[in-house]
C-alpha positions as semicolon CSV with decimal commas, in nm:
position;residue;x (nm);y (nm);z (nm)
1;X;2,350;-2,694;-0,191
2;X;2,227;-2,371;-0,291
3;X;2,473;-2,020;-0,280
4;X;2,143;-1,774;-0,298
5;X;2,166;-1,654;0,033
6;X;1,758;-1,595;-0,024
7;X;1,663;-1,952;-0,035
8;X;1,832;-2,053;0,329
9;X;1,639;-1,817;0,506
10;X;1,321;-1,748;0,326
11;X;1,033;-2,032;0,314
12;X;0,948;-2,169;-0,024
13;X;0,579;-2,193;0,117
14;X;0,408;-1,963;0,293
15;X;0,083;-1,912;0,490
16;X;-0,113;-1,600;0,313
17;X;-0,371;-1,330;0,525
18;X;-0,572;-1,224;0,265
19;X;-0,683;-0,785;0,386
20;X;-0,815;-0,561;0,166
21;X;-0,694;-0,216;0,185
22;X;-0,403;-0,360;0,461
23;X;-0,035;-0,307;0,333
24;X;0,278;-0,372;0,473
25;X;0,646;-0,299;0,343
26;X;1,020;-0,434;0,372
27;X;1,124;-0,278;0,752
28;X;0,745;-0,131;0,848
29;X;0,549;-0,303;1,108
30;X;0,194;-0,396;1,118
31;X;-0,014;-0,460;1,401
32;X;-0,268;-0,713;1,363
33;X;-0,569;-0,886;1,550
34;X;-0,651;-1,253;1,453
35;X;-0,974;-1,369;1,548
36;X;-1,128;-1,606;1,274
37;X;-1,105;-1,958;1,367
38;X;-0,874;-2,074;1,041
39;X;-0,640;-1,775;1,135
40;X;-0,593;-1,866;1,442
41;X;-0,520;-2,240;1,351
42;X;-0,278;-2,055;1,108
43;X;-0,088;-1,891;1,443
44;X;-0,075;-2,173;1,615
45;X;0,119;-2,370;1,285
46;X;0,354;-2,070;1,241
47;X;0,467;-2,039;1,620
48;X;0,559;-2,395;1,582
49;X;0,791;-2,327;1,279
50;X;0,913;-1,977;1,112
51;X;0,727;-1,745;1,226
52;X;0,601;-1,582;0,936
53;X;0,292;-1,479;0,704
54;X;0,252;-1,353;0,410
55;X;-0,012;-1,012;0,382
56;X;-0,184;-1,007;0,067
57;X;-0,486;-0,841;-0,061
58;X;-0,791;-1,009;-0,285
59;X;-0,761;-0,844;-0,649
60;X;-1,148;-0,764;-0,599
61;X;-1,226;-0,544;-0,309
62;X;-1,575;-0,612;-0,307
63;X;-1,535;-1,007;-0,348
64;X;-1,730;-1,259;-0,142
65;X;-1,644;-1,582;-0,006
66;X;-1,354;-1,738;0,155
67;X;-1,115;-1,785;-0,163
68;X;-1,114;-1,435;-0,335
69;X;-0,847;-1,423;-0,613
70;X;-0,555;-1,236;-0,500
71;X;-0,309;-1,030;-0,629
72;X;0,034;-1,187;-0,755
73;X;0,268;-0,992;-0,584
74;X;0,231;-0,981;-0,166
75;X;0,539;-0,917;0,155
76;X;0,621;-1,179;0,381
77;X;0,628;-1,039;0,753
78;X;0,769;-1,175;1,061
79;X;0,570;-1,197;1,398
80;X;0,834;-0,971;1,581
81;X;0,577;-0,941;1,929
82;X;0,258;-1,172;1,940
83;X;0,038;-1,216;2,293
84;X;-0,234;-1,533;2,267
85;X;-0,509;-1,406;2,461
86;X;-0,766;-1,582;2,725
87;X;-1,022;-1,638;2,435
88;X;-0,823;-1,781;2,174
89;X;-0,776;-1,424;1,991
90;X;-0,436;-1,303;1,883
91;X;-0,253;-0,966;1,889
92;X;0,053;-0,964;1,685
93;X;0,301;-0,741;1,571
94;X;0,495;-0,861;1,200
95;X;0,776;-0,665;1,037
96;X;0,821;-0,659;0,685
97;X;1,110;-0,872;0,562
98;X;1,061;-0,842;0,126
99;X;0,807;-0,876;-0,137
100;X;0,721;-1,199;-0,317
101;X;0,528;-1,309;-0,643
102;X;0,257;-1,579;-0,567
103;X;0,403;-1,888;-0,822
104;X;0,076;-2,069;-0,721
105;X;-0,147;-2,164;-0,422
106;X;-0,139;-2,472;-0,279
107;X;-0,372;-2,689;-0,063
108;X;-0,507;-2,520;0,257
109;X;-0,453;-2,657;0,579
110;X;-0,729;-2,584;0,831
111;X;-0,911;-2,332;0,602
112;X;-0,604;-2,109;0,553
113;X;-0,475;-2,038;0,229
114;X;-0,096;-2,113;0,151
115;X;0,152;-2,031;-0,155
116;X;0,432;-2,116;-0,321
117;X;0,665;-1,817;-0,318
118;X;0,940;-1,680;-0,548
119;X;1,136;-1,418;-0,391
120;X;1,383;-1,382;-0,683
121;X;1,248;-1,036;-0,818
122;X;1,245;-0,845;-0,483
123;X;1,619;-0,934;-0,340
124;X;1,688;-0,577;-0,306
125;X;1,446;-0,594;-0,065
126;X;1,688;-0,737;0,182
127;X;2,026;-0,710;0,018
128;X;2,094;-0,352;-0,132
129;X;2,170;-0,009;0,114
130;X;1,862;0,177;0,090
131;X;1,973;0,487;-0,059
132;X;1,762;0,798;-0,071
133;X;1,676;1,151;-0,245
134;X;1,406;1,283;-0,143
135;X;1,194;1,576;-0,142
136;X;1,094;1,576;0,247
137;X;0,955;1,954;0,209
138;X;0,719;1,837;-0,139
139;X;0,598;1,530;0,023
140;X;0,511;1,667;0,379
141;X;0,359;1,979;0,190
142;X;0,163;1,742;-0,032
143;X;0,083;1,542;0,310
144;X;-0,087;1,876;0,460
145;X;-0,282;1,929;0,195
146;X;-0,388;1,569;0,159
147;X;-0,497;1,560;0,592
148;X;-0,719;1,844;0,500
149;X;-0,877;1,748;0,180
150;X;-0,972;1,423;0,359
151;X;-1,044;1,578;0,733
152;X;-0,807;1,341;0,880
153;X;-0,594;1,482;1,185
154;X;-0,235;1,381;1,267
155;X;0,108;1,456;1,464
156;X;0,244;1,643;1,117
157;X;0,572;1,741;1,358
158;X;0,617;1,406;1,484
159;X;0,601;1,266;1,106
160;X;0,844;1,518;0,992
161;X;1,094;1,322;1,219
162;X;1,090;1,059;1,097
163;X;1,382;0,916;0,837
164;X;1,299;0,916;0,517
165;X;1,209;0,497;0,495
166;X;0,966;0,488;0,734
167;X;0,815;0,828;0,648
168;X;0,714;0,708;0,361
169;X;0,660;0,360;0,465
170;X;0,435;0,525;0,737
171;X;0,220;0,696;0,489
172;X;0,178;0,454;0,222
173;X;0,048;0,246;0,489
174;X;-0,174;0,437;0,711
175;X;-0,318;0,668;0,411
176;X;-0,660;0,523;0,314
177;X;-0,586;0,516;-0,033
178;X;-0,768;0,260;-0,234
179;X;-0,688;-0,080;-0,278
180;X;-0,542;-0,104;-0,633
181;X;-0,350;0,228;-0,531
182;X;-0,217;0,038;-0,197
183;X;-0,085;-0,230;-0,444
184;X;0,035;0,005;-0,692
185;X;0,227;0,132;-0,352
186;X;0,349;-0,190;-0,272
187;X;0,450;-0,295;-0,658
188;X;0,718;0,038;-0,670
189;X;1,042;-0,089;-0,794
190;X;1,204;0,117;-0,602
191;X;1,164;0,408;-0,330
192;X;1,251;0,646;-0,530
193;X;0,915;0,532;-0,749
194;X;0,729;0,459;-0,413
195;X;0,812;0,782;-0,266
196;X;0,714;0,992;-0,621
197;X;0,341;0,732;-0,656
198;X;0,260;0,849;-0,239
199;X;0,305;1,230;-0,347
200;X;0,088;1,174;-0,664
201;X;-0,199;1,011;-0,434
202;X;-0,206;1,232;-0,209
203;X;-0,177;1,555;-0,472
204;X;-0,475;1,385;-0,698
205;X;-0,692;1,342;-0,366
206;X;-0,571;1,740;-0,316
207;X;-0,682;1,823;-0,721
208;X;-0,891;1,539;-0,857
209;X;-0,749;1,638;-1,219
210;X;-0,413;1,672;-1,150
211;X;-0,348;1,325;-1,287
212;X;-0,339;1,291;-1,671
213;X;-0,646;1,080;-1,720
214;X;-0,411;0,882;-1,985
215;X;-0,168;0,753;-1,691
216;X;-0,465;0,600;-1,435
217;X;-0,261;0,504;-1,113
218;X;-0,347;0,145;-1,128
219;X;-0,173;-0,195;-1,114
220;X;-0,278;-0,492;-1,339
């Protein structure tokens, strides 16, 4: 019998969604759509058992084909609202629960992919008091800045409500940053690092040499 309190309530195996440019976080939620025949196969396995799928995105955004490499590090998400509808198509809601590193794919079942998942370096994802120190004036300035550079409208007073977490949360996920910069997102080890890579995006998209063309914001 195991004492991690990870491995009795996280599955060792996983269904994966494969989105470019799609990324969700530990406590955001994600609507989705599933329409594709092997995703909804996929739904109907995970209703039957614990509710849960892995987002990931293909390491190549411009890949082809049904079996793009993907990247090694991804966040299971639990279907927290989900509505079948009249023509198969579902609508789904899944909140982030933590991070995982890929160990190694395994067979598909009914053309969805599946891994083998190791939890062990995100635990904090679930098990440490989110604790936090951050700049709220910076990053919402930076956030201004970045809506106008990129013509993009939004409720800027209704942001600036929200608690830190899902502020940033919010905007690392809705901000179309690129992929590898989504990931990089994603990868943080910590908020703190999140929080400080989001205000960097947004600032280079602001002043395209802002960045120090020695430090490219990239993940391997």
């Amino acid at each position: 019998m195991t004492n991690d309190p990870l491995a009795l309530a996280l599955p060792a195996i996983t269904p994966v969604f494969p989105l470019t440019g799609v990324l969700l976080l530990p406590r955001a939620r994600l609507p989705l759509q599933i329409f594709e025949p092997r995703y909804k196969a996929m739904m109907q396995d995970v209703m039957l058992s614990d509710q849960v799928i892995a987002m990931v995105q293909p390491r190549d955004p411009e890949s082809v084909g049904d079996v793009p490499e993907l990247y090694d590090v991804a966040c299971l998400g639990r279907i927290i609202e989900h509505e079948e509808l009249d023509d198969g198509r579902w609508t789904l809601t899944l909140e982030g629960v933590i991070r995982l590193r890929i160990q190694e794919e395994i067979a598909e079942k009914d053309g969805y992919r599946r891994v083998r998942a190791d939890y062990s370096d995100f635990s904090e994802d679930i098990t440490k008091a989110l604790e936090t120190d951050l700049d709220r004036d910076r990053l919402l300035a930076a956030l201004g800045g970045y809506l106008k550079t990129q013509g993009l409208g939004a409720d800027e007073d209704a942001i600036g409500q929200l608690p830190d977490e899902p502020l940033v949360n919010a905007l690392a996920m809705a901000c179309p940053f690129l992929p590898a910069e989504k990931q990089a997102l994603l990868e943080a080890p910590s908020f703190t690092a999140r929080a400080e890579l989001l205000e960097a995006l947004m600032q280079l998209a602001i002043v395209p040499n802002a960045a120090n063309d020695d430090e490219p914001l990239t993940v391997n």
